[in-house]
N, CA and C of each residue as an Amber inpcrd file, in Angstrom:
protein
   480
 -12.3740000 -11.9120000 -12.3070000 -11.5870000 -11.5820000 -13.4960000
 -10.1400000 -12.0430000 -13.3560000  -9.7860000 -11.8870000 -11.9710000
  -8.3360000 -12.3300000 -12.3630000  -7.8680000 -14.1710000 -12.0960000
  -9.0260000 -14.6650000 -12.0250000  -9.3370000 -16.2080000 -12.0890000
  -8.8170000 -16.7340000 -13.5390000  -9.3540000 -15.5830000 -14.9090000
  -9.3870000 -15.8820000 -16.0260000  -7.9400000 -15.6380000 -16.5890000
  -7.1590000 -14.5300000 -15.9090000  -6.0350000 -14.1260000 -16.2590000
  -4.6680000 -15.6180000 -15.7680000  -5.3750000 -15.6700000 -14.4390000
  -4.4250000 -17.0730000 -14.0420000  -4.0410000 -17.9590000 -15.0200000
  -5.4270000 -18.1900000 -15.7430000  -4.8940000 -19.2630000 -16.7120000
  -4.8900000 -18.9280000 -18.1590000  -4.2750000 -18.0060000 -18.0870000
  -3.7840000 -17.1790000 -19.5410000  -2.5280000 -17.6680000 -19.7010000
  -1.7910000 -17.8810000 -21.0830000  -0.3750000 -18.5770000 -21.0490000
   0.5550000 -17.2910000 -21.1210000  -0.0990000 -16.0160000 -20.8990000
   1.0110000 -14.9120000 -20.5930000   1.7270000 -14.8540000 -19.1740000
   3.0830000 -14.9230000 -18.9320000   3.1140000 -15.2160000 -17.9230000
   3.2950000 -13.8790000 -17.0120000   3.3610000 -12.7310000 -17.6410000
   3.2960000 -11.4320000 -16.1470000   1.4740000 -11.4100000 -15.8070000
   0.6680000 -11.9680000 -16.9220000  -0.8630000 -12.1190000 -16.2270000
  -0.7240000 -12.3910000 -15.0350000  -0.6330000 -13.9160000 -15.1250000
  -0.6310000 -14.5580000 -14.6860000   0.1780000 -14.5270000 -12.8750000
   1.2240000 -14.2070000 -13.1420000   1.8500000 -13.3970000 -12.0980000
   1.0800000 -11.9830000 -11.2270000   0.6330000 -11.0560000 -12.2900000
  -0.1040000 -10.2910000 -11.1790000  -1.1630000 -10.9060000 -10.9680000
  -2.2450000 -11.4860000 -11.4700000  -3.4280000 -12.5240000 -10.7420000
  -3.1620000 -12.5190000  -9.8770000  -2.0100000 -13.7620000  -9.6860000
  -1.8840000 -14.4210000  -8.6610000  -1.7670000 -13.8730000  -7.0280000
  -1.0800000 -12.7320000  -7.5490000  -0.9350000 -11.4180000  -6.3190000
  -2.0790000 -11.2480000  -6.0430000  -2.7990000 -10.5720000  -6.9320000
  -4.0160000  -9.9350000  -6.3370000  -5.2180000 -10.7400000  -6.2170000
  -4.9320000 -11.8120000  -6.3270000  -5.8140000 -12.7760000  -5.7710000
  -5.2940000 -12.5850000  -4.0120000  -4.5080000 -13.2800000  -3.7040000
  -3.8620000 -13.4830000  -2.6300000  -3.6980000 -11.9350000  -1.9010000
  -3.7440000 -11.2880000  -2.4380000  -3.8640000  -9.9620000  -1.5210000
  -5.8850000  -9.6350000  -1.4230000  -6.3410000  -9.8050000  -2.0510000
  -8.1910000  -9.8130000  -2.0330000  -7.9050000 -10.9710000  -0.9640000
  -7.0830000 -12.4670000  -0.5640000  -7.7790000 -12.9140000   0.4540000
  -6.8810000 -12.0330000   1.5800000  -5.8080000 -11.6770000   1.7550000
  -4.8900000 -11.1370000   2.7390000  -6.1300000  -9.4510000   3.4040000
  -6.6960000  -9.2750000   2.5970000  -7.7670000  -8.2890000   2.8250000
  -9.2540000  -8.7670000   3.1320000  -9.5220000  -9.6650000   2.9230000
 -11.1260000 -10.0990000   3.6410000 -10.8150000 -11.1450000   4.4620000
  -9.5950000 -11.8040000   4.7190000  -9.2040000 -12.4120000   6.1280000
  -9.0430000 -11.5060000   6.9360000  -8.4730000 -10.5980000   6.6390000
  -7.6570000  -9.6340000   7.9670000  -6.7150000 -10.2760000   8.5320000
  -5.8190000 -10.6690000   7.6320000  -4.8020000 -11.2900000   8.3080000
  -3.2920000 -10.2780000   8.2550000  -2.6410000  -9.7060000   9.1580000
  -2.2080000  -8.4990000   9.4100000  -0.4770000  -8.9550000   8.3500000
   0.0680000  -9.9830000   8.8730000   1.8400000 -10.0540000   8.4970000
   1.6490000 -11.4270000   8.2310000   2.3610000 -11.3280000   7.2470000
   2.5400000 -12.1970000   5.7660000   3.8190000 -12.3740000   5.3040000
   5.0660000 -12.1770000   6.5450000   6.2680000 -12.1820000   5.6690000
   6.8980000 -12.7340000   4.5890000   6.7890000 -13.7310000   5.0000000
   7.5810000 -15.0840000   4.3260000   6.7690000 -15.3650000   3.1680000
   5.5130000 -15.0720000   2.9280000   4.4920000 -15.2960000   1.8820000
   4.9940000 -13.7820000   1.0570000   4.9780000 -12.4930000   0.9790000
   5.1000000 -11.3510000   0.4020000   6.9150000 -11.5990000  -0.3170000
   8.1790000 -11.5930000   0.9390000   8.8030000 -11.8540000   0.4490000
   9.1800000 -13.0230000  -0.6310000   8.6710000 -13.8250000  -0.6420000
   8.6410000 -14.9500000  -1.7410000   7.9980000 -14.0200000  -3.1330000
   6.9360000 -13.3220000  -2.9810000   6.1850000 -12.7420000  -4.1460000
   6.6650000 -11.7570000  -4.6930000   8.2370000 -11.2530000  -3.8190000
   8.7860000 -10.4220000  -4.4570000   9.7650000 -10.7160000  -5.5210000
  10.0970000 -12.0350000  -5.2770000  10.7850000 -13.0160000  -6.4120000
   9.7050000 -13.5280000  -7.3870000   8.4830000 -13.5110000  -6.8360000
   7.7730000 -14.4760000  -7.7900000   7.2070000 -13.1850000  -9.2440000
   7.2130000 -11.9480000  -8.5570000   6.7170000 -11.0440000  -9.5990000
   7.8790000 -10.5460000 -10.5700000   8.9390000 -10.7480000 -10.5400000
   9.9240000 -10.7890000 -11.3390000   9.5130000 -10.5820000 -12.8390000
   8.9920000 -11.3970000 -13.5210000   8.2150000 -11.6560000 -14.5760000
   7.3640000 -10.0880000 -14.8290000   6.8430000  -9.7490000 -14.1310000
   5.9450000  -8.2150000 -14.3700000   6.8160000  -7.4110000 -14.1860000
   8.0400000  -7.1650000 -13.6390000   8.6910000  -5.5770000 -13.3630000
   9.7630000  -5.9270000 -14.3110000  10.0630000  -7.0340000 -15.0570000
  10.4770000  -6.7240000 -16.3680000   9.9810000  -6.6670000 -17.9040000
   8.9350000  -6.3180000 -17.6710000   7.9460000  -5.7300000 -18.4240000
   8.7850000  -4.1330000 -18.8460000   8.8110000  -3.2560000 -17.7230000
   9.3510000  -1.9220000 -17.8200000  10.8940000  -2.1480000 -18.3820000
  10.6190000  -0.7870000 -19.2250000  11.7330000  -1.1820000 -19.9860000
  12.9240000   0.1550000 -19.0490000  12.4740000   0.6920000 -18.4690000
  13.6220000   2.0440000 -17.7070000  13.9340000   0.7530000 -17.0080000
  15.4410000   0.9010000 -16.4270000  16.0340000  -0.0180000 -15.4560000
  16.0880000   0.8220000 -14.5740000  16.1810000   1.4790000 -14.1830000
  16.1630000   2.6990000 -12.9770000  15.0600000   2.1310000 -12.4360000
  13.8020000   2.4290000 -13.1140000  12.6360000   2.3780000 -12.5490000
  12.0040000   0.7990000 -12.1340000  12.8190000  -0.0450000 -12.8520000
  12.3910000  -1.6240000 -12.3120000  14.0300000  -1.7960000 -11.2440000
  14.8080000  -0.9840000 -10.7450000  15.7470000  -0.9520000  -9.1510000
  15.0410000  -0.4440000  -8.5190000  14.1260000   0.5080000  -8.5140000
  13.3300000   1.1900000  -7.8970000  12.4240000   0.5050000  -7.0030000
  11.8120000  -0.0670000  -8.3270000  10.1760000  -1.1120000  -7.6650000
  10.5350000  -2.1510000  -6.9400000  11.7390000  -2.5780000  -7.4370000
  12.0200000  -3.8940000  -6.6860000  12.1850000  -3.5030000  -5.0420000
  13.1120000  -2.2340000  -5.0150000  13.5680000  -1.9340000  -4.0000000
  12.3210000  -1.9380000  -3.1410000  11.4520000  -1.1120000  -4.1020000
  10.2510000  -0.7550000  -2.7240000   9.5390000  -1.9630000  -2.5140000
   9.0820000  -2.8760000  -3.2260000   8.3210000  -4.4430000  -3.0380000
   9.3640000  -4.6650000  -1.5150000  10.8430000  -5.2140000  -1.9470000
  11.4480000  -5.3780000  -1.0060000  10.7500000  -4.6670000   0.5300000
  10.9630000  -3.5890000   0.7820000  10.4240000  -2.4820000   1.7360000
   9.4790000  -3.2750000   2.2070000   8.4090000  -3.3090000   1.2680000
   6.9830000  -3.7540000   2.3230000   6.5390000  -5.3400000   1.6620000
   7.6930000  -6.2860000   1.5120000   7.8950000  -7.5970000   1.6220000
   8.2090000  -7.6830000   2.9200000   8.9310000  -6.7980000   3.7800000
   9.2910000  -6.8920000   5.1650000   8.3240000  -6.5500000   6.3380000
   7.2100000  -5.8380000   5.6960000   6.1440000  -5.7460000   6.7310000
   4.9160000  -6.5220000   6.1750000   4.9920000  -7.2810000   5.3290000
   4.0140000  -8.4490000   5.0350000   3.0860000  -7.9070000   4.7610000
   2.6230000  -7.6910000   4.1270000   1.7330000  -6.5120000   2.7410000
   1.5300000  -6.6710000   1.9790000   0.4820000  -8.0290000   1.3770000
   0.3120000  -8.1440000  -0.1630000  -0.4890000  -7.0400000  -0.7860000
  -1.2480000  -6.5840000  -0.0480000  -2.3860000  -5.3190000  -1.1260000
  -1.3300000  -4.5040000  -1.2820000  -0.4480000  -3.6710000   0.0030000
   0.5050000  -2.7330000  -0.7560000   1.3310000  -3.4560000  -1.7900000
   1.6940000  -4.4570000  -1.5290000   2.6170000  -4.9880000  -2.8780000
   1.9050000  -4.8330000  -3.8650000   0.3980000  -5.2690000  -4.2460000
  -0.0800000  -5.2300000  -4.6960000  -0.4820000  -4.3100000  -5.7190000
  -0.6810000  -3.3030000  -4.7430000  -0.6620000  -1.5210000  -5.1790000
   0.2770000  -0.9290000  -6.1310000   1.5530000  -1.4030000  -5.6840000
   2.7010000  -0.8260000  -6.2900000   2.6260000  -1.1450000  -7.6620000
   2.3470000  -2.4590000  -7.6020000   2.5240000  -3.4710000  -9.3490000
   1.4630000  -3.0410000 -10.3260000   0.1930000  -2.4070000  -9.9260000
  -1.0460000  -2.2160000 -10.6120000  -1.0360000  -0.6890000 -10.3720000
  -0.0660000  -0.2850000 -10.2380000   0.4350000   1.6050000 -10.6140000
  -0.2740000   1.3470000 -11.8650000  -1.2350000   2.2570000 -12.8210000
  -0.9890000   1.8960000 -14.1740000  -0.1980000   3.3770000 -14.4680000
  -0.2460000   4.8060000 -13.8520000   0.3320000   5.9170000 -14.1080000
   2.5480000   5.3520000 -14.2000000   2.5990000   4.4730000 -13.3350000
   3.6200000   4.2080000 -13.7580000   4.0070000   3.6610000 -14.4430000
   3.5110000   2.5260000 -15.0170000   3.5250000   1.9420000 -16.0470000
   3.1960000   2.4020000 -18.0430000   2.5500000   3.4040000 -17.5890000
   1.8310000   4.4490000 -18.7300000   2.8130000   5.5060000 -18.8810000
   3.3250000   5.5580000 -17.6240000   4.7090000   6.6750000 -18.4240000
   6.4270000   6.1820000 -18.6500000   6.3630000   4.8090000 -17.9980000
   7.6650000   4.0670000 -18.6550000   7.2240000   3.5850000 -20.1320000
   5.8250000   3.3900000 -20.4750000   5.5100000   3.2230000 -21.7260000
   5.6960000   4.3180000 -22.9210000   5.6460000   5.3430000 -22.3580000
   5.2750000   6.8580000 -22.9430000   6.7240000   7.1430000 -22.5480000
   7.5020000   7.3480000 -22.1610000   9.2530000   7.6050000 -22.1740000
   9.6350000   6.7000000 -23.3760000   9.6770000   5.5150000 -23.2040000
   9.8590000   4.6050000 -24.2460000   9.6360000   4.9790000 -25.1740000
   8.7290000   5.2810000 -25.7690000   8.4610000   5.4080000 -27.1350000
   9.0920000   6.6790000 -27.6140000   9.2390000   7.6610000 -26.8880000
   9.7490000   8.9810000 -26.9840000  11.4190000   8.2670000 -27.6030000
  11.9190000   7.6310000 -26.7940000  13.1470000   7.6420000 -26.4870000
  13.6830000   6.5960000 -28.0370000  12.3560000   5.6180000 -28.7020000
  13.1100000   5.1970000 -29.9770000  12.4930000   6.1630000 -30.7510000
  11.4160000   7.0760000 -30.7160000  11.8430000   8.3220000 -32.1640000
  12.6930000   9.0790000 -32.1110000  13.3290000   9.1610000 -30.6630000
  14.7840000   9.6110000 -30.9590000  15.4480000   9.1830000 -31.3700000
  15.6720000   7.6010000 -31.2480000  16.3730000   6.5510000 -31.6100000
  16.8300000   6.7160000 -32.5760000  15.4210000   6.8090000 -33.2920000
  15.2440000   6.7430000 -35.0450000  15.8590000   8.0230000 -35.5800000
  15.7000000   9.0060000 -35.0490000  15.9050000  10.3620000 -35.4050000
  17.5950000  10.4590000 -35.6930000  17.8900000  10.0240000 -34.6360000
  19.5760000   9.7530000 -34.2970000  20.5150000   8.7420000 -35.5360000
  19.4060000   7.7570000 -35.9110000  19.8020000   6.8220000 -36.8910000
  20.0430000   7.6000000 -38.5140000  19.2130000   7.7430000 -38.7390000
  18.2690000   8.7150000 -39.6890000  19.8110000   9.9230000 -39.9660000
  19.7900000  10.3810000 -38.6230000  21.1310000  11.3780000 -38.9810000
  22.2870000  10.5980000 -39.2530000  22.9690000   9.6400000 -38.0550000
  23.7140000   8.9570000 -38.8970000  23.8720000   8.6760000 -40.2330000
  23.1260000   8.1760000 -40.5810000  22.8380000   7.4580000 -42.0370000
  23.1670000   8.4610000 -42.9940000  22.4560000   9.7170000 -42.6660000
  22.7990000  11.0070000 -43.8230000  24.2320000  11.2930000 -43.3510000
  25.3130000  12.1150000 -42.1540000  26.3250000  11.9330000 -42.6260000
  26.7760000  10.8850000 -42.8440000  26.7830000   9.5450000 -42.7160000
  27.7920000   8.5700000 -43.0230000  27.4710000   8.7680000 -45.0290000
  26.3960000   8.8850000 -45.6900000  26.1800000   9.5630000 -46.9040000
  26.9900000  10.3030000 -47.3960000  27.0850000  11.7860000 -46.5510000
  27.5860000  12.5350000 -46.8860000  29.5380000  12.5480000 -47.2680000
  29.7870000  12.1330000 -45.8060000  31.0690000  11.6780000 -45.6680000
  31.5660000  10.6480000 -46.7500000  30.5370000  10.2820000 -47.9370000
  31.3960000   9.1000000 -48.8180000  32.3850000  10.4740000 -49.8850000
  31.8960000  11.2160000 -49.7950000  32.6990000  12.2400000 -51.1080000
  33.3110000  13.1100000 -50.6100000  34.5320000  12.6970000 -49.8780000
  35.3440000  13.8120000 -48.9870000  35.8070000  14.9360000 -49.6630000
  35.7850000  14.8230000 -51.5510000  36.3940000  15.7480000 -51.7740000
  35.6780000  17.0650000 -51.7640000  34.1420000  17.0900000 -51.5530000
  33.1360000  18.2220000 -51.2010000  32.9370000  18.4140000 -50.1920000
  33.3530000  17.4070000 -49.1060000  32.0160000  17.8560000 -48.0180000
  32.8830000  18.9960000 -46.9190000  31.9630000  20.1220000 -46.1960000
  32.4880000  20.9440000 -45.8450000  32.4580000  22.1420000 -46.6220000
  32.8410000  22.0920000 -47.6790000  32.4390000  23.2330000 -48.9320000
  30.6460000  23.9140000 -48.9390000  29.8710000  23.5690000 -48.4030000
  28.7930000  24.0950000 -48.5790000  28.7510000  25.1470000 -47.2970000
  29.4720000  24.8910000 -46.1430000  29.0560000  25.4940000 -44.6630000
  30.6990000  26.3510000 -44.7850000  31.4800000  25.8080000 -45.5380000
  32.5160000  26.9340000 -45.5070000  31.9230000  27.9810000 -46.1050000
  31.8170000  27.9720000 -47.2940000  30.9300000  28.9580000 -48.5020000
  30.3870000  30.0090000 -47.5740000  29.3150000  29.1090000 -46.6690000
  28.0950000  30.0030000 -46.2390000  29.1850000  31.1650000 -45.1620000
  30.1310000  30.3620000 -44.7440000  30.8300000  31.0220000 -43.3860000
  31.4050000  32.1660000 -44.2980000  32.2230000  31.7850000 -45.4080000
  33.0380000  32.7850000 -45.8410000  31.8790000  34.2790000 -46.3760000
  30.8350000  33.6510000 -46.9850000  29.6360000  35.1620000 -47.3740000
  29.0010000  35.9620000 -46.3750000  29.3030000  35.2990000 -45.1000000
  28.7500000  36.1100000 -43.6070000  29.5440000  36.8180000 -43.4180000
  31.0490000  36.5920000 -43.4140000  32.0130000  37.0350000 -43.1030000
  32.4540000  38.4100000 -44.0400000  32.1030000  38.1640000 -45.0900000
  32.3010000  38.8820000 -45.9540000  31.6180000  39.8790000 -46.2560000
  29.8050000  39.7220000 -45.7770000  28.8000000  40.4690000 -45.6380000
  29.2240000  41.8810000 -44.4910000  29.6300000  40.7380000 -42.9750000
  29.6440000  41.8110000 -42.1560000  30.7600000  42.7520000 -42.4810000
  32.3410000  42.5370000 -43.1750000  33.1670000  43.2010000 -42.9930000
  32.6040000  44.1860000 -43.8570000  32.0950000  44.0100000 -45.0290000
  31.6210000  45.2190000 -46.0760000  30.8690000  45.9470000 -45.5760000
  29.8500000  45.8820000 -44.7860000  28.9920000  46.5180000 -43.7260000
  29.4160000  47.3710000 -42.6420000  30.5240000  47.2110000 -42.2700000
  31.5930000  47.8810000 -41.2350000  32.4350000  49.1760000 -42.1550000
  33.0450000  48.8750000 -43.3240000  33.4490000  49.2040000 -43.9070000
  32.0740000  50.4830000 -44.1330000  31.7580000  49.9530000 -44.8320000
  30.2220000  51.1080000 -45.3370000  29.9300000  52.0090000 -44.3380000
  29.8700000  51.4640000 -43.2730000  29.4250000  52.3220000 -42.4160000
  30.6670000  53.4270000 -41.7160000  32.1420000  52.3780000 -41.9340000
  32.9750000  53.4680000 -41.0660000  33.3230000  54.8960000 -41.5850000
  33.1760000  54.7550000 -43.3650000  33.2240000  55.3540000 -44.0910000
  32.2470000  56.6500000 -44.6820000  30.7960000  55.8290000 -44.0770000
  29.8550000  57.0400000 -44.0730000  30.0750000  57.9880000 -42.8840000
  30.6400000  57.5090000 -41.7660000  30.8720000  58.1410000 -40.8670000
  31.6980000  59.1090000 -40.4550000  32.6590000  58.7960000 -41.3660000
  33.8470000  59.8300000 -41.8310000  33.9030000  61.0810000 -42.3270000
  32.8100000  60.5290000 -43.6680000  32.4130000  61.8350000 -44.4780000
  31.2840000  62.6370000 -43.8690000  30.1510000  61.8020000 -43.5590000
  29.7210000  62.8290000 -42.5030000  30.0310000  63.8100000 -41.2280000
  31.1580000  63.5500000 -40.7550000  32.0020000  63.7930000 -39.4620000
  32.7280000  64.9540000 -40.1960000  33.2640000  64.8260000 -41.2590000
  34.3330000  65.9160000 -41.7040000  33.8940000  66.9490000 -42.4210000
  32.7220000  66.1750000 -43.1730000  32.4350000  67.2040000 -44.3820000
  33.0360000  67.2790000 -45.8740000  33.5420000  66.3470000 -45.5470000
  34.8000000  66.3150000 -47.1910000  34.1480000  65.1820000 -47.9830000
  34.9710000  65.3130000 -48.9730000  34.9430000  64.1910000 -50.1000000
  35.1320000  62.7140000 -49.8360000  34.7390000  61.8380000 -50.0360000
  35.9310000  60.8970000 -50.1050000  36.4570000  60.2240000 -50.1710000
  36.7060000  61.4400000 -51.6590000  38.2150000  61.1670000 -52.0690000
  39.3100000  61.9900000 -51.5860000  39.3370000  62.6820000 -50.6280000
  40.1120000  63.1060000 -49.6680000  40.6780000  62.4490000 -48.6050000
  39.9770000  61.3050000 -48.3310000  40.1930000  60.1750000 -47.4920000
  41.1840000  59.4380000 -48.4150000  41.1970000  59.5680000 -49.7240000
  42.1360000  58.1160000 -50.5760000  42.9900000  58.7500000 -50.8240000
């Protein structure tokens, strides 16, 4: 299968093929250190770890290819690149991260809307502030007042 991918004109196919070709023979040769061959493939896979769109996570991979480019390791190199759990959740962050995108836009767009008629805007959330305000003090009031007359026993209009 990955004979067919080689000659696909995509080129991160084509790129991991080529790995895991060369790591399937680095594994039924038994051939132990591979430096100079792995480190080269850590330049040559370039093409696949910018695929991922987190940059964190393609400093990461590189770093670790690097790692075991130095102990000549194509199957572990190998391994690392054909993560699909990692690849499935830089895919799945991604997508999260433009419906936020969108979400974020979306708001923009409504205040930059809003903000065209300066001579209203603000008036709807003052309003609301000033009837809370106004709610609780009457409520305080009501109550300090029931508390009074109950406490004393009087009228009151003995209080005014």
């Amino acid at each position: 299968s990955y004979f067919l991918e080689i000659n696909s004109g995509i080129e991160f196919k084509h790129v991991i093929s080529t790995l895991n070709i060369l790591a399937i023979v680095q594994r039924l040769s038994k051939v132990s250190n591979l430096t100079h061959l792995t480190e080269w493939m850590v330049g040559y896979v370039k093409p696949f770890i910018v695929r991922y769109h987190d940059r964190d996570l393609r400093k990461k991979l590189t770093e670790r290819l690097q790692k075991v480019a130095k102990k000549g390791d194509l199957v572990a190199l190998a391994s690392i690149l054909n993560d699909k759990d990692v690849y499935n959740g830089d895919t799945r962050d991604y997508k999260r991260a433009m419906v936020k995108f969108q979400k974020l836009k979306k708001e923009y767009a409504q205040l930059e809307e809003d903000l065209q008629d300066k001579t209203t805007y603000g008036f709807g959330a003052g309003r609301e502030i000033a009837s809370v305000c106004s709610g609780v003090l009457a409520a305080l009031l009501v109550i300090i007042i029931t508390l009074m007359f109950f406490s004393s026993g009087s009228s009151v209009s003995d209080f005014f």
